[in-house]
C-alpha positions as CSV (number, residue, x, y, z in Angstrom):
1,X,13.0,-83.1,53.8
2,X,12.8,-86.7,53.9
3,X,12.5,-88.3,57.4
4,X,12.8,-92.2,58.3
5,X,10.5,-93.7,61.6
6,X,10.9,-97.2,62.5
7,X,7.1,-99.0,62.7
8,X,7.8,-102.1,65.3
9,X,4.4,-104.2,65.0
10,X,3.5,-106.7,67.6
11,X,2.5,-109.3,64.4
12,X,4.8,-111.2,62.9
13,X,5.4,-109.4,59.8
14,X,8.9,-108.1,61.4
15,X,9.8,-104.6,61.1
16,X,9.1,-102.7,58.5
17,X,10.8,-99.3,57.2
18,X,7.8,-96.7,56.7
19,X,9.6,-94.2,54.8
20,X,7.6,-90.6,55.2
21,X,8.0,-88.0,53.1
22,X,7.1,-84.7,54.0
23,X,8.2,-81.2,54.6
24,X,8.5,-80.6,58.3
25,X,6.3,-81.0,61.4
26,X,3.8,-79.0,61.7
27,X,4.9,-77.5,64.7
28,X,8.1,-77.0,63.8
29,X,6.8,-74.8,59.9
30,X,4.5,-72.8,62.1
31,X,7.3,-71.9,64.4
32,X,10.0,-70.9,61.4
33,X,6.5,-69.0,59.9
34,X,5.9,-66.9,62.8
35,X,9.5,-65.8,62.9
36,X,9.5,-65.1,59.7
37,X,6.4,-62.7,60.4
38,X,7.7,-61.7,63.4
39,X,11.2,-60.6,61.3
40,X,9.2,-58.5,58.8
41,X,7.0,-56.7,61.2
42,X,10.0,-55.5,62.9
43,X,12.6,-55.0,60.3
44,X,12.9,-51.5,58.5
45,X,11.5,-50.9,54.6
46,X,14.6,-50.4,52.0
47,X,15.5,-46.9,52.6
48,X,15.2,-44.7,49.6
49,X,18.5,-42.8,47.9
50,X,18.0,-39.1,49.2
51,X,18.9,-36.1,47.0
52,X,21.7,-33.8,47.7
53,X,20.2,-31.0,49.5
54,X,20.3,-28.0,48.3
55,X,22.0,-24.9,50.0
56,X,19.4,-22.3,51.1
57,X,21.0,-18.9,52.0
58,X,21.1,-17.7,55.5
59,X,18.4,-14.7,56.2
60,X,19.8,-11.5,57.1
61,X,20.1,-10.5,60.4
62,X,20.1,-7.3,59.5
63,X,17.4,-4.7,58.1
64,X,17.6,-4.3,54.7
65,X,16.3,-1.6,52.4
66,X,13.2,-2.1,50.2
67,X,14.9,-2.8,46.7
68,X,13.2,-3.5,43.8
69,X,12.9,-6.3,41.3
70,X,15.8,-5.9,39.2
71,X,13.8,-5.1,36.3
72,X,11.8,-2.4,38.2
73,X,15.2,-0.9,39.5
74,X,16.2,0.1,36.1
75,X,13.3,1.5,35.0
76,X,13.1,3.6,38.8
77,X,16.7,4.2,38.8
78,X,16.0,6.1,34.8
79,X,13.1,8.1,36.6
80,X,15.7,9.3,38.8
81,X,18.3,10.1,36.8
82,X,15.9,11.8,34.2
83,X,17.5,15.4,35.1
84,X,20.7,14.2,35.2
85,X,21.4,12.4,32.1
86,X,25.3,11.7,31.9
87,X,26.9,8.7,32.0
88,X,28.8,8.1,35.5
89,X,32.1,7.8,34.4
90,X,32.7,9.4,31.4
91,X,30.6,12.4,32.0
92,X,28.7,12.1,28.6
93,X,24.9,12.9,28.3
94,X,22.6,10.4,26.8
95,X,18.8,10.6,25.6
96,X,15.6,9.5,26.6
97,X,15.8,5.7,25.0
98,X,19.8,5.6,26.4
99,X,21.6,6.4,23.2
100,X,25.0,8.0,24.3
101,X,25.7,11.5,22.8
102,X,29.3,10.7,22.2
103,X,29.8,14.6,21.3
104,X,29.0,16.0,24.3
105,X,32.2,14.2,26.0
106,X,34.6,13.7,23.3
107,X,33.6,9.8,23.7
108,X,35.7,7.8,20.7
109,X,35.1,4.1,20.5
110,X,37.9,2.0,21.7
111,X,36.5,-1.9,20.4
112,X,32.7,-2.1,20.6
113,X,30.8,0.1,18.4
114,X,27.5,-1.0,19.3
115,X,27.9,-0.8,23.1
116,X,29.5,2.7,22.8
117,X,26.6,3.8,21.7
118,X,24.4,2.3,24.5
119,X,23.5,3.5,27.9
120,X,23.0,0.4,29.9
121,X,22.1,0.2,33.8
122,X,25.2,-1.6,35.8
123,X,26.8,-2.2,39.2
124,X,29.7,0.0,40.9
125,X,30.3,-2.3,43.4
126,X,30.2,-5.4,40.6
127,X,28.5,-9.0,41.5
128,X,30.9,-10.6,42.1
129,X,32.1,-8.7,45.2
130,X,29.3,-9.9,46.9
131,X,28.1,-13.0,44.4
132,X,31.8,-15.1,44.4
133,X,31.9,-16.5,47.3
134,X,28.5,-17.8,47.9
135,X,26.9,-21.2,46.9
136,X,24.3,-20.3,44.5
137,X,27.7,-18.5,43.0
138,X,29.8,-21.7,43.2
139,X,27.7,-24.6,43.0
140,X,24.9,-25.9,40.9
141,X,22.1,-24.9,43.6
142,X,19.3,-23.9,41.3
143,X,17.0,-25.9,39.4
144,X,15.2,-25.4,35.9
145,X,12.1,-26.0,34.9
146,X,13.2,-29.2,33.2
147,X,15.3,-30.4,36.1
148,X,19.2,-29.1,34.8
149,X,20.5,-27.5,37.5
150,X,22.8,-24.5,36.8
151,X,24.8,-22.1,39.4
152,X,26.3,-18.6,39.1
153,X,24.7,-15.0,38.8
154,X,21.5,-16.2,37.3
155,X,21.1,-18.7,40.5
156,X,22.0,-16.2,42.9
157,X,19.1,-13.5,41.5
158,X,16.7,-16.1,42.1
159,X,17.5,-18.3,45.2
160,X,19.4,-16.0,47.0
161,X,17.3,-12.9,48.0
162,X,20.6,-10.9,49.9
163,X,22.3,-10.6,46.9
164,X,19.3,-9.7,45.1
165,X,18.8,-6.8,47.3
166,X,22.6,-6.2,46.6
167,X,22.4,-6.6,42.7
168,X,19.5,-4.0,42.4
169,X,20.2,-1.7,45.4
170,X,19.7,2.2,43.5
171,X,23.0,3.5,45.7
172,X,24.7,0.8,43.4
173,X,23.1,1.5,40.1
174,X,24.4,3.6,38.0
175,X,24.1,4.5,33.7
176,X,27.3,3.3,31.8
177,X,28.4,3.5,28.3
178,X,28.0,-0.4,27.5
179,X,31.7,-0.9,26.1
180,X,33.1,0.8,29.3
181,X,31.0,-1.6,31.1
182,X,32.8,-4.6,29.0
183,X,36.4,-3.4,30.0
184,X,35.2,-2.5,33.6
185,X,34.5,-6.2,34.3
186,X,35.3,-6.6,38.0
187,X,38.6,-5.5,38.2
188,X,40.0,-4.0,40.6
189,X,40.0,0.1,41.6
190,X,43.4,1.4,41.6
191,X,45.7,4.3,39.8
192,X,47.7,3.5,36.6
193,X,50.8,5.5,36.0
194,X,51.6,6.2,32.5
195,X,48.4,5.6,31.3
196,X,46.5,4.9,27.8
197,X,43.9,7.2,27.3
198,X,41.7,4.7,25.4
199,X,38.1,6.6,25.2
200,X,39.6,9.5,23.8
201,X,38.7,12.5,26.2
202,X,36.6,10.0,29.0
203,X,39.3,9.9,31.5
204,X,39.3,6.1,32.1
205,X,42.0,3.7,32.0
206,X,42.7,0.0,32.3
207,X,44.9,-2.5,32.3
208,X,43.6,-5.4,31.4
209,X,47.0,-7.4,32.5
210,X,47.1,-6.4,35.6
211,X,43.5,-6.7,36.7
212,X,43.0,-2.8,37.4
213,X,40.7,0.2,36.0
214,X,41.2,3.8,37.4
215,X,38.3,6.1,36.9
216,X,38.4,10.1,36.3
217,X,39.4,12.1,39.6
218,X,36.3,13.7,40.0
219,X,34.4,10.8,40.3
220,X,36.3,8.6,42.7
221,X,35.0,10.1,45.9
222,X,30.9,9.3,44.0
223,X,32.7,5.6,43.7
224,X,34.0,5.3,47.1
225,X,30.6,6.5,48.8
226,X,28.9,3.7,46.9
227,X,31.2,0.9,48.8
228,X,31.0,2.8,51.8
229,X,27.1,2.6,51.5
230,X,27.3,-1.2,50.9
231,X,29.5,-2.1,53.7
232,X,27.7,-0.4,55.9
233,X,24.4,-1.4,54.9
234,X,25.4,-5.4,54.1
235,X,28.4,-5.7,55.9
236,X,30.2,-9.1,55.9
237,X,28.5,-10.0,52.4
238,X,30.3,-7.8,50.8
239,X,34.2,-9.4,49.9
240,X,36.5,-6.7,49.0
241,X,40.2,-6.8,49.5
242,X,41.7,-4.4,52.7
243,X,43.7,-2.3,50.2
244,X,41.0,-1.6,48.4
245,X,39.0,0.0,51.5
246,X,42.4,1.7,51.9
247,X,42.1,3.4,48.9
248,X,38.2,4.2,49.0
249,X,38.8,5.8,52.2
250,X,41.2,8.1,50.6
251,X,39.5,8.7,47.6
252,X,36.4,9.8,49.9
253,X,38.2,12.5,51.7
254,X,39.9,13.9,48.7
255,X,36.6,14.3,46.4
256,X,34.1,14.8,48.7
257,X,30.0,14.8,47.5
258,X,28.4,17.4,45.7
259,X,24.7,18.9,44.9
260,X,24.0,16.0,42.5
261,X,24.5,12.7,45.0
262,X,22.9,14.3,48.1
263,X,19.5,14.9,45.5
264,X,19.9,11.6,43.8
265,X,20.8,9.6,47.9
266,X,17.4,11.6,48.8
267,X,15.1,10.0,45.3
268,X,16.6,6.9,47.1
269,X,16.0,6.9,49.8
270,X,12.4,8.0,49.2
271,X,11.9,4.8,47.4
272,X,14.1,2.3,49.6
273,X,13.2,3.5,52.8
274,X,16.8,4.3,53.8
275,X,19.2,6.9,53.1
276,X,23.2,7.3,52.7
277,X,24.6,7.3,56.2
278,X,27.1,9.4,54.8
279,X,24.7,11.8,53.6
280,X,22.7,11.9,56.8
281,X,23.1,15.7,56.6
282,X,21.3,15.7,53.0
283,X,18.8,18.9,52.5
284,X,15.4,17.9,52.1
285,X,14.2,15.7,48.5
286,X,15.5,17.5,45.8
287,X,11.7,18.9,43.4
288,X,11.0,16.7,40.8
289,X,12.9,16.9,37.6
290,X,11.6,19.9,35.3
291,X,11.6,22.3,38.6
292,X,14.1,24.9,38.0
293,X,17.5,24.3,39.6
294,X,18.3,26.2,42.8
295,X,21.4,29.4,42.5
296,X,24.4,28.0,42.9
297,X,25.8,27.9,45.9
298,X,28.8,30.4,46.3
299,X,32.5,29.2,46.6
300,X,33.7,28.3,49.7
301,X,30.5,27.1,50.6
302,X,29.5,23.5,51.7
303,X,27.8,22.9,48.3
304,X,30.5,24.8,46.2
305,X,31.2,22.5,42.6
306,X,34.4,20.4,43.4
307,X,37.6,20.8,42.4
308,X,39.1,19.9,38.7
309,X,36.9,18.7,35.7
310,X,33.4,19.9,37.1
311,X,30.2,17.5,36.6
312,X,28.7,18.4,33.9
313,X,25.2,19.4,34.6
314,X,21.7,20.2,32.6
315,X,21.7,23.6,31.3
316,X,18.8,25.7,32.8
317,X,15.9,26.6,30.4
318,X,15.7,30.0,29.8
319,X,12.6,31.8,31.1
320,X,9.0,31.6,29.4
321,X,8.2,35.7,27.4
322,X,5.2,36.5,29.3
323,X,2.5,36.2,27.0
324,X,1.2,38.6,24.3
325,X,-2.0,39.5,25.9
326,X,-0.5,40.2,29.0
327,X,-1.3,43.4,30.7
328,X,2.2,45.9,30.5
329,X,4.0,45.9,33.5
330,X,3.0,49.3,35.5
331,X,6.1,51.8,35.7
C-alpha cells in the first residue's frame, strides 16, 4: 500500500513530496494480526464427513431361551432325533450320516435327485417370517472383512442376535428331505383342492403359482405347535399373516400332539432351558435313545396314536436270549 505525506520544511527548499512506501502502520498490521488470531482460536476445525450409521437391533425385552450356535443346533438337534429318524413331513426314515431311505415311504423324486436323497436340518417357521422385515434383512448393515457391506440372512445371523435365537431355536428345527426343502421355500400354509401328488406316496403338495404348500394331515397340528411355540416365545418378531394363525389354530385342535413331540419338547427343553407352553403337561424327559420304549398307551387314552396315517415309529428290538451259561430257570 502506497501512502503520500506532505514534508513542509522551514528552509527554503519549498515543499517537497516524500513518497513512502510501505505496507501498513504498525499499529494498524498488529491490530488486523490479532484478529486474525483471535478468529482462529475461536472458529471451529473443518468437520469431518461422518459414516452412515449402522442399524443395531433392539435387545429383547423379553427372556429368551438358551439356543445354540447354529452349527451346534444341528448337530444337538441330530442327538435328539437319533430314535426318531423320519423325516418331518414325509414320514420317511433316514440313516445315521442323513441319507433318506426313500423305500421306507414310497419317496419318488419330483426334480432334484441329489437333494432327495439328503436329510438336511431346516426351519418350520422359515426366515423370513421373522428375517423380512428387519434391517439387517433389508439393508446393507453388515460389514466384511474387506469393507463390502452385504445385507440379508447372512447379515441377520451375525448382527442380529434375536433372529439368531429364532433361526436355530430346536422347537423350530426339524430333518427335511432337501428337494422338499427347495419347493417348501416360504410359501404359505394352506389346503389345495385337487391336488398333485408330486413325491409319489409323501403326502405334500404345492403350488408354486399360488404361493402355497399343504403338508400331510397328520402332521399339521406338529406344524401349528411350532408357530404357536414361536409366537409365544418371540412375539411381535414373528410376521405371519392373521389367516394363517386362523388356520394354525384349527389345525391344532384337529391333530392334536402325540408321544413323540411331548419326548422330543422335553430333550428341548432340557437343553434350552424352556419348555412348550403347550406341552406344560409333558411327562417327565423321555430315557435316552436305546432305552426300550414304554407299552403303548391304550385307545381312548390321552397318549392313544392319532387318527389317520399313524407316525411311523422305530421298531422295538426284540429281547436279548439269556445267555448259554445261564443257570435254567427253576420250575
Amino acid at each position: 500500500m502506497l501512502r503520500l505525506r506532505w514534508w513542509w520544511p522551514r528552509g527554503p527548499v519549498g515543499a517537497v513530496l516524500w513518497l513512502v512506501a510501505c505496507s501498513g502502520s504498525p499499529t494498524t498490521q498488529d491490530g488486523k494480526d490479532g484478529k486474525d488470531a483471535e478468529k482462529a482460536a475461536t472458529s471451529k476445525p473443518a468437520a469431518k464427513p461422518v459414516p452412515a450409521p449402522v442399524p443395531t437391533p433392539t435387545p429383547p425385552t423379553r427372556a429368551l431361551p438358551k439356543t445354540l450356535t447354529r452349527s451346534d443346533a444341528e448337530a444337538k438337534a441330530g442327538e435328539i432325533w437319533a430314535d426318531h429318524r423320519q423325516s418331518f413331513y414325509c414320514g420317511c426314515a433316514f440313516t445315521n450320516d442323513r441319507k433318506t431311505v426313500r423305500a421306507s415311504c414310497g419317496y419318488k423324486t419330483r426334480a432334484n435327485e441329489a437333494r432327495a436323497h439328503v436329510i438336511e436340518w431346516t426351519q418350520v417357521v422359515p426366515p423370513s417370517a421373522f428375517g423380512a422385515h428387519r434391517a439387517c434383512w433389508t439393508t446393507e448393515a453388515c460389514r466384511r472383512d474387506d469393507g463390502t457391506a452385504y445385507g440379508g440372512i447372512e447379515c441377520c445371523r451375525s448382527a442380529d442376535p434375536v433372529f439368531a435365537a429364532m433361526e436355530s431355536d430346536l422347537y423350530n428345527l426339524v430333518p427335511v428331505i432337501g428337494e422338499v426343502i427347495e419347493d417348501r421355500s416360504d410359501h404359505a400354509l394352506g389346503e389345495i383342492k385337487g391336488e398333485e401328488r408330486l413325491y409319489g406316496a409323501c403326502d405334500v403338495e404345492v403350488d408354486t403359482a399360488a404361493g402355497v404348500i399343504e403338508p400331510p394331515e397328520r402332521m399339521r397340528g406338529d406344524i401349528a405347535r411350532v408357530y404357536l411355540y414361536m409366537r409365544a416365545t418371540y412375539g411381535d418378531e414373528l410376521h405371519v399373516a392373521p389367516e394363517q394363525w386362523s388356520l394354525l389354530e384349527s389345525w391344532n385342535a384337529a391333530d392334536p400332539a402325540d408321544d413323540w413331540e411331548r419326548t422330543r419338547s422335553a430333550r428341548i427343553a432340557a437343553v434350552q432351558g424352556q419348555g412348550d407352553p403347550q406341552l406344560a403337561g409333558a411327562p417327565a424327559p423321555a430315557p435316552a435313545p436305546g432305552t426300550p420304549a414304554a407299552a403303548p398307551a391304550e385307545a381312548g387314552s390321552k397318549g392313544a396314536p392319532k387318527q389317520g396315517a399313524p407316525k411311523q415309529g422305530k421298531p422295538k428290538a426284540p429281547p436279548k436270549p439269556a445267555p448259554t451259561d445261564a443257570p435254567a430257570p427253576s420250575e
